[in-house]
C-alpha positions as CSV (number, residue, x, y, z in Angstrom):
1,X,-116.3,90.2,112.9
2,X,-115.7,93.8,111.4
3,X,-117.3,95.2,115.1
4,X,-115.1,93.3,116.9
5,X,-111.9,94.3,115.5
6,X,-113.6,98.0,115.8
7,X,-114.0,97.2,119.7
8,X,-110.6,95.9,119.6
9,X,-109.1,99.1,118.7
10,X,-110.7,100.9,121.0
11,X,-109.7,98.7,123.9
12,X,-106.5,99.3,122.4
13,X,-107.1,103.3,122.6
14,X,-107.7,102.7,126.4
15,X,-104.7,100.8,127.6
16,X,-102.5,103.1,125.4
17,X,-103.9,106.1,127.3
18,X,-103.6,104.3,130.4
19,X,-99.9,103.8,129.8
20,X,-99.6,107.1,129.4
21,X,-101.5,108.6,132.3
22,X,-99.3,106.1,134.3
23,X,-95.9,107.2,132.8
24,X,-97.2,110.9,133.8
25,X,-97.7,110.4,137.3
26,X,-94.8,108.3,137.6
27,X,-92.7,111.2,136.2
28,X,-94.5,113.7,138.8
29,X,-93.8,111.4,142.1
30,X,-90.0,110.9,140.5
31,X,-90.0,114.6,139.9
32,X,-91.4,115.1,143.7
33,X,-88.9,112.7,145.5
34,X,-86.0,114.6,143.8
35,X,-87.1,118.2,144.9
36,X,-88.1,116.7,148.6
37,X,-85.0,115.4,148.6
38,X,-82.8,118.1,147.2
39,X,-85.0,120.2,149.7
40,X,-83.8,118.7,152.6
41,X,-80.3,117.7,151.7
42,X,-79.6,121.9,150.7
43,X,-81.1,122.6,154.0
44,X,-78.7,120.4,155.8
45,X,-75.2,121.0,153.7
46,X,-76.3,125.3,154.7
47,X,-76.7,124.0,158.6
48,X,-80.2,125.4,158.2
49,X,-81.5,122.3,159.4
50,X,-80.1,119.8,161.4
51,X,-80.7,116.0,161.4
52,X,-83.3,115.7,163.8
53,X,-85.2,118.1,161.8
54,X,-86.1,115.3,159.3
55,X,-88.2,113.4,162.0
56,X,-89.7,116.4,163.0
57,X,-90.9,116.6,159.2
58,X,-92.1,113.2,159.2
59,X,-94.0,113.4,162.0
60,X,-95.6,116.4,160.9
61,X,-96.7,115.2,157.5
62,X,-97.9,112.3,159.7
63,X,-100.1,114.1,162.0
64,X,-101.1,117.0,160.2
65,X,-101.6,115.4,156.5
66,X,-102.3,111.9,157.3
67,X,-103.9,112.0,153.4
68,X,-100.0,112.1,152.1
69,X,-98.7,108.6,152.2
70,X,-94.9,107.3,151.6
71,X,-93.5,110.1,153.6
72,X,-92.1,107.8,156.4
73,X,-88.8,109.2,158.0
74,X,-87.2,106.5,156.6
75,X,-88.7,107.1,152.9
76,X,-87.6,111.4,153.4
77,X,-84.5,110.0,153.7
78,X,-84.0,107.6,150.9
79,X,-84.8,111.2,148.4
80,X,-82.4,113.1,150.0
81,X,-79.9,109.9,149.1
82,X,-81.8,109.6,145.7
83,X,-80.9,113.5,145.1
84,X,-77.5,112.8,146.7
85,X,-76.6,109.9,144.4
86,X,-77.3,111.7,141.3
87,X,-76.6,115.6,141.3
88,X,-73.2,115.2,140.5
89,X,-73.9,112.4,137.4
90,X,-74.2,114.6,134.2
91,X,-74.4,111.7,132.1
92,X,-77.6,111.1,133.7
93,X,-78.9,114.9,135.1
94,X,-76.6,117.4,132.7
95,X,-80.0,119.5,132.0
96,X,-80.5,119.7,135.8
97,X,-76.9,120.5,136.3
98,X,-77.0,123.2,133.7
99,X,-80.0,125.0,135.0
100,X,-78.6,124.7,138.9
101,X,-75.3,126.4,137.5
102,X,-76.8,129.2,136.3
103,X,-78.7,129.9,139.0
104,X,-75.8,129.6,141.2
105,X,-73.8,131.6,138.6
106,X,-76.3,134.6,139.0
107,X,-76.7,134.1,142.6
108,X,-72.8,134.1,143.6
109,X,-72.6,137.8,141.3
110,X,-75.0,139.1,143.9
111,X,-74.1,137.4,146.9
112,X,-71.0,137.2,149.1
113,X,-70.0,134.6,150.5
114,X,-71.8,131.9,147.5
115,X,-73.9,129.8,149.0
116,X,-75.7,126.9,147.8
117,X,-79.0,128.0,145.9
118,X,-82.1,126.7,147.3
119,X,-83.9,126.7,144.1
120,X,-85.6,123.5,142.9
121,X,-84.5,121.5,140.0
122,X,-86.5,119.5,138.0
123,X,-85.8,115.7,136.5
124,X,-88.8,115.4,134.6
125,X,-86.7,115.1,131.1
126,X,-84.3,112.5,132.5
127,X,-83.8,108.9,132.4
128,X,-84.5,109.1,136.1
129,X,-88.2,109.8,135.5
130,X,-88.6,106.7,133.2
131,X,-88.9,104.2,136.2
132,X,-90.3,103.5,139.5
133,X,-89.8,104.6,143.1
134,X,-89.1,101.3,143.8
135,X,-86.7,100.3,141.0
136,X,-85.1,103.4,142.1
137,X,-84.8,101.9,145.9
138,X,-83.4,98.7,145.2
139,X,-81.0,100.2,142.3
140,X,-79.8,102.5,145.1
141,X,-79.5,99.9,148.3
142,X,-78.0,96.8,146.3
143,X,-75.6,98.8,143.7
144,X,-72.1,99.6,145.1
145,X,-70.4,102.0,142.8
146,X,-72.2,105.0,141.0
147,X,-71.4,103.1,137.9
148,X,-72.7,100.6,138.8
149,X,-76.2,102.6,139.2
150,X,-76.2,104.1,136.3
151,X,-75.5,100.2,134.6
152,X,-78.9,99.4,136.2
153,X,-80.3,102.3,135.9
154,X,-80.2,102.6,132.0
155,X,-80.3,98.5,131.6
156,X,-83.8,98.7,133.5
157,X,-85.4,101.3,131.3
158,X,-83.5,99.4,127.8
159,X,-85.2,96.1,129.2
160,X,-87.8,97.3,130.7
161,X,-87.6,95.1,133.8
162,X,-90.8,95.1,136.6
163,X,-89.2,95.1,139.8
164,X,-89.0,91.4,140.5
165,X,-87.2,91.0,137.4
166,X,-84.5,93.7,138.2
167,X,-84.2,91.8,141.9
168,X,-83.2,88.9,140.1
169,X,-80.6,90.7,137.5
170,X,-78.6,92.5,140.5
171,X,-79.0,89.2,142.6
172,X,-77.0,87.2,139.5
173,X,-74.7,89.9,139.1
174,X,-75.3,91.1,135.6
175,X,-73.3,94.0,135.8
176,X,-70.3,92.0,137.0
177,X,-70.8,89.4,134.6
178,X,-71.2,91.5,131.2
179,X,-68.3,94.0,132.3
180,X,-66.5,90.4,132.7
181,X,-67.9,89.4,129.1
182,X,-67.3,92.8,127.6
183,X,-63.7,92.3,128.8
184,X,-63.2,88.9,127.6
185,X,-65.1,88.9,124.6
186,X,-62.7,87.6,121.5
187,X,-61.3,90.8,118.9
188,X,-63.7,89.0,115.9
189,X,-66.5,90.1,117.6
190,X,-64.6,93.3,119.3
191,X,-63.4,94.5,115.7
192,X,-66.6,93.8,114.1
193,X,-67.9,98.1,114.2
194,X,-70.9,96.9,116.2
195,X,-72.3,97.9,119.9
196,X,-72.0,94.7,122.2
197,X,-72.2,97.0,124.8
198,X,-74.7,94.2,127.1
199,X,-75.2,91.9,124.6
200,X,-72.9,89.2,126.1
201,X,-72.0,87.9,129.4
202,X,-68.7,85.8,130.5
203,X,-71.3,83.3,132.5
204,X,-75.1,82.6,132.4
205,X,-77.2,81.8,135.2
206,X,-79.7,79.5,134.8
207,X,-80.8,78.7,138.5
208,X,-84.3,78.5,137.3
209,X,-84.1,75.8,135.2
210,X,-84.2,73.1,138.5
211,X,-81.5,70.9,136.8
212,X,-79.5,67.5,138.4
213,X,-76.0,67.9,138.8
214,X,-75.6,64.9,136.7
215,X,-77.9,66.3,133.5
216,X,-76.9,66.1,129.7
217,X,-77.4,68.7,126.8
218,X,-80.5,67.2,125.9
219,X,-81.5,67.8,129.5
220,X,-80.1,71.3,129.2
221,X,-82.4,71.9,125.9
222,X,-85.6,70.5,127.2
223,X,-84.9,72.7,130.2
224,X,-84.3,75.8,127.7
225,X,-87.0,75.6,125.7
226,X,-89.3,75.0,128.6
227,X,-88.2,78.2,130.7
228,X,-88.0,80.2,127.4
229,X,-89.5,83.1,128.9
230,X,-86.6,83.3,131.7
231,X,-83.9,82.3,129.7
232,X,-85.0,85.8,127.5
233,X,-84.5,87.4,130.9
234,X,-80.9,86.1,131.2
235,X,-79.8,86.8,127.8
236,X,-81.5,90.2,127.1
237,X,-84.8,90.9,126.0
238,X,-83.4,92.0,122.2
239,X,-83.0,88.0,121.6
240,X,-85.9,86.7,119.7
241,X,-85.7,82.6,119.3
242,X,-86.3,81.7,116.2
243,X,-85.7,77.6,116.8
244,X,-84.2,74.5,118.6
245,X,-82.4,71.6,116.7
246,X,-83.1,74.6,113.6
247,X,-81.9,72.5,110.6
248,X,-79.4,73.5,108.0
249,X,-78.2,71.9,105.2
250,X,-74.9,71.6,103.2
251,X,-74.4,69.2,100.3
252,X,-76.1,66.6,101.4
253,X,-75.7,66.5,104.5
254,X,-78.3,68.0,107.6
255,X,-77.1,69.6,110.4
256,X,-79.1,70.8,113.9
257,X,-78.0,73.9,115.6
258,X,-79.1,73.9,119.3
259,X,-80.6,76.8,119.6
260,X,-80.9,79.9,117.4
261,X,-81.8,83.6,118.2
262,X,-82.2,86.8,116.3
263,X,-80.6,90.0,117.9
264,X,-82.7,92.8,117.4
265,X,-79.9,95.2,118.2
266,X,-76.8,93.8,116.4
267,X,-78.9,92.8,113.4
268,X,-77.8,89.1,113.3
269,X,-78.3,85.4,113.7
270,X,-77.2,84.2,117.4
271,X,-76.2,80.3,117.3
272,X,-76.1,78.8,120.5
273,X,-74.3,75.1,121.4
274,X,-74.8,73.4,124.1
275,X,-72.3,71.4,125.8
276,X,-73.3,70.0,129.5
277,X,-69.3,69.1,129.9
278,X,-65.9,71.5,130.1
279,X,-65.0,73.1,126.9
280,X,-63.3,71.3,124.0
281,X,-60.9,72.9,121.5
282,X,-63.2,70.6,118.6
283,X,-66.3,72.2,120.0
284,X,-65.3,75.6,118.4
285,X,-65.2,73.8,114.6
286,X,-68.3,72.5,115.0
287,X,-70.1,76.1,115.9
288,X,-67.7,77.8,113.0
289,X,-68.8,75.8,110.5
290,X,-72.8,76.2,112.0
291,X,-71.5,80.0,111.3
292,X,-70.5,79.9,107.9
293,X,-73.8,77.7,106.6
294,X,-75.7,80.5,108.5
295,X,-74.1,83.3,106.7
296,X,-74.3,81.3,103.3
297,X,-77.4,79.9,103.2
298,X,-79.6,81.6,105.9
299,X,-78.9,85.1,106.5
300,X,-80.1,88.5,104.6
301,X,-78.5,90.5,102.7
302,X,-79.3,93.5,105.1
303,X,-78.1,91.6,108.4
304,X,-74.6,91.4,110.0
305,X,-72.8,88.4,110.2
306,X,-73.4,85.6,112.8
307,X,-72.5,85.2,115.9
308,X,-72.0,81.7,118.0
309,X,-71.9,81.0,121.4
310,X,-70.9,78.1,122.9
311,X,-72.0,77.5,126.3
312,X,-70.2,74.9,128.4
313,X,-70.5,73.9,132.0
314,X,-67.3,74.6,133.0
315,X,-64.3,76.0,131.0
316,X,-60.3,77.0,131.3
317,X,-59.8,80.3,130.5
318,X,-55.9,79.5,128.7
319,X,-57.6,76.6,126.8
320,X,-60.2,79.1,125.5
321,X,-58.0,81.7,124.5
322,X,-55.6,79.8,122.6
323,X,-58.6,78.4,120.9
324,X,-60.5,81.7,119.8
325,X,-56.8,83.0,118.5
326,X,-57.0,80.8,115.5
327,X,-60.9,81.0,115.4
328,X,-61.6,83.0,112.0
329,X,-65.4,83.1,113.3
330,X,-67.1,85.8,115.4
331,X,-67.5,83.2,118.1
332,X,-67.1,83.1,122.0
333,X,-67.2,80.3,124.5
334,X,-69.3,81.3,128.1
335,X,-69.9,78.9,130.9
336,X,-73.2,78.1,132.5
337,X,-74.4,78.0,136.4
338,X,-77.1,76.5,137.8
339,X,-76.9,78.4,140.6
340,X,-76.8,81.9,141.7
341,X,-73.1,83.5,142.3
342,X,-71.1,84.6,144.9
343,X,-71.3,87.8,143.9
344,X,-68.0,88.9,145.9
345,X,-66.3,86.7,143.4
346,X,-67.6,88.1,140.5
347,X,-66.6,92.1,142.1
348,X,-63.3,90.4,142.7
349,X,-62.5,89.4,139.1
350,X,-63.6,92.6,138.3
351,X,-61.1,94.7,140.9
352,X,-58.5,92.5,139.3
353,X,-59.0,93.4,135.6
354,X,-59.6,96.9,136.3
C-alpha cells in the first residue's frame, strides 16, 4: 500500500511535467504564428510584398520543407489576421506594444521618413500564449467585435475550455447573454462590493438536457442532476454543487432548496429554484426566505451572503422588475431555453442597451 501511493506520486511527477512540456511548446507555436504573421503583414503595409507573395511562400514551404506542417496559404494568412487582430489591444499585448514603441521610437530618430520597424515582437508573456492555435481560430472567425475576442479570449483561459467546449459557449451566445445579465442584474447584487463580472447570465441554455415541451420541474431536476457535468459548463466552472432537494430547517418546519452551489469566486452559497412555468411575483418569497435560513443557519462566518436564482421558463421583464424592487434579497430571476438562440437576437438586445 505504502509503494503504491509512492508509484502514485511519481505518475503524478510525470503528467505534471507533461503539462508543462505541453504549455511550452504551445507557447513557442503561439509565439511563432505571431511573428510569421507580423512578418508578413509589416511586409505588406511597407508594399515590400504584395499579396500574391503569400502563395508564393506557401508553396515554397511546401515544396522545399515539406517537414514543416500547418503552413497552408490559407493557415499564413489566419497569423497575419491573428497579429492583425491583436497589435493594437494593449489590454491584451501592452508588453509587446511597449517594446515595438521603442524600437520605432529609436528607429524614427535615425530615419526619415518613419517607417514601420520590421523587428519581431514576442507574445510569449501574454494571455495569448495560454491557449491553442485552434481556440485561437474559432475565437477569431466566430467573434464579431474585438471585445468580443478578448471576452473569449480571457473566459477560455479563466475556464479552461477544450475546444469543443468553447464551440459550444460562442454557439449559445455567452457573451451576449452575460453582457445581457451583467446589465440586468438587480442593485442587491450590483451594490454588494463583489466581482460578478461572468458569474450570471440573463438566460441559460440547456439544449442538452433532451427535454418535452410539456416537462415539469421535477423533469427539469432529474434532467439537472443527470447532465451535471454540462450544466457546470453553462453556469461556469467556479460552481461547485453541493446538493438537490438540500434540506434546511426553521422551527419545525423542513424545507428543500432545488439545487444549491458554492461559488468559488464570490465566496457564497448559490440557491437555485426551479420553476418549469412563467415567473410568479410569490416565487421571489419563497427563494428569499431559502436566502435568509441559508445565511442563518448554513453559511460561514468567512463567506459572503447568498445568492438565489430563480430560473423560470419564460418571464416578463416589467413583472420582474417591479418584483426585485421590493426584494430586500440578493436575488435575480433568469429564464431557461431548451434550445440554442438566435444569436442575432441576442446581438440585437445588446445594440439596443448599448
Amino acid at each position: 500500500m505504502k509503494e503504491e501511493k509512492q508509484f502514485s506520486e511519481v505518475v503524478q511527477l510525470i503528467k505534471q511535467a507533461r503539462t508543462h512540456a505541453y504549455k511550452a511548446v504551445n507557447t513557442e507555436l503561439i509565439n511563432c504564428y505571431w511573428q510569421v504573421g507580423e512578418y508578413i503583414s509589416k511586409r505588406i503595409a511597407q508594399a515590400i510584398w504584395g499579396k500574391k507573395t503569400v502563395d508564393e511562400l506557401a508553396k515554397f514551404i511546401e515544396s522545399r520543407h515539406p517537414d514543416l506542417k500547418g503552413f497552408s496559404r490559407q493557415n499564413i494568412y489566419r497569423m497575419k489576421q491573428f497579429y492583425e487582430t491583436y497589435i493594437n489591444n494593449e489590454s491584451i499585448v501592452s508588453s509587446t506594444m511597449r517594446q515595438m514603441q521603442n524600437i520605432d521610437n529609436h528607429s524614427n530618430k535615425i530615419a526619415s521618413p518613419p517607417v514601420i520597424s520590421l523587428q519581431p515582437t514576442s507574445v510569449r508573456d501574454t494571455i495569448l500564449s495560454k491557449i491553442g492555435w485552434t481556440h485561437h481560430q474559432i475565437i477569431m472567425s466566430r467573434s464579431k467585435t474585438d471585445e468580443e475576442k478578448e471576452f473569449y479570449l480571457r473566459l477560455c483561459i479563466q475556464e479552461n475550455y477544450s475546444v469543443k467546449e468553447l464551440d459550444r459557449q460562442i454557439s449559445s451566445g455567452v457573451f451576449e447573454r452575460i453582457m445581457l445579465g451583467n446589465h440586468q442584474l438587480p442593485a442587491k447584487i450590483k451594490g454588494s462590493g463583489r466581482d460578478i463580472t461572468s458569474a450570471f447570465k440573463s438566460d441559460y441554455i440547456l439544449e442538452f438536457l433532451n427535454l418535452p415541451k410539456d416537462h415539469n420541474e421535477g423533469d427539469l431536476q432529474r434532467a439537472l442532476i443527470g447532465q451535471m457535468r454540462n450544466f457546470i459548463l453553462e453556469l461556469g466552472k467556479d460552481f461547485i454543487f453541493m446538493g438537490e432537494e438540500y434540506r434546511i430547517q426553521v422551527g419545525n418546519s423542513d424545507f428543500k432548496i432545488d439545487l444549491l452551489f458554492f461559488h468559488r469566486g464570490l465566496q457564497c452559497l448559490i440557491a437555485f429554484e426551479l420553476k418549469s412555468d412563467k415567473f410568479k411575483p410569490e416565487y421571489l418569497g419563497q427563494l428569499n426566505f431559502y436566502l435568509e435560513a441559508l445565511d442563518q443557519d448554513v453559511k460561514k462566518e468567512h463567506e459572503n451572503p447568498s445568492i438565489g436564482i430563480l430560473l423560470c421558463k419564460d418571464q416578463d421583464a416589467e413583472v420582474v422588475k417591479y418584483a426585485l424592487n421590493r426584494s430586500l434579497s440578493p436575488a435575480m430571476v433568469a429564464a431557461y431555453q431548451t434550445q440554442l438562440p438566435d444569436k442575432s437576437l441576442l446581438q440585437q438586445k445588446l445594440r439596443e442597451l448599448f
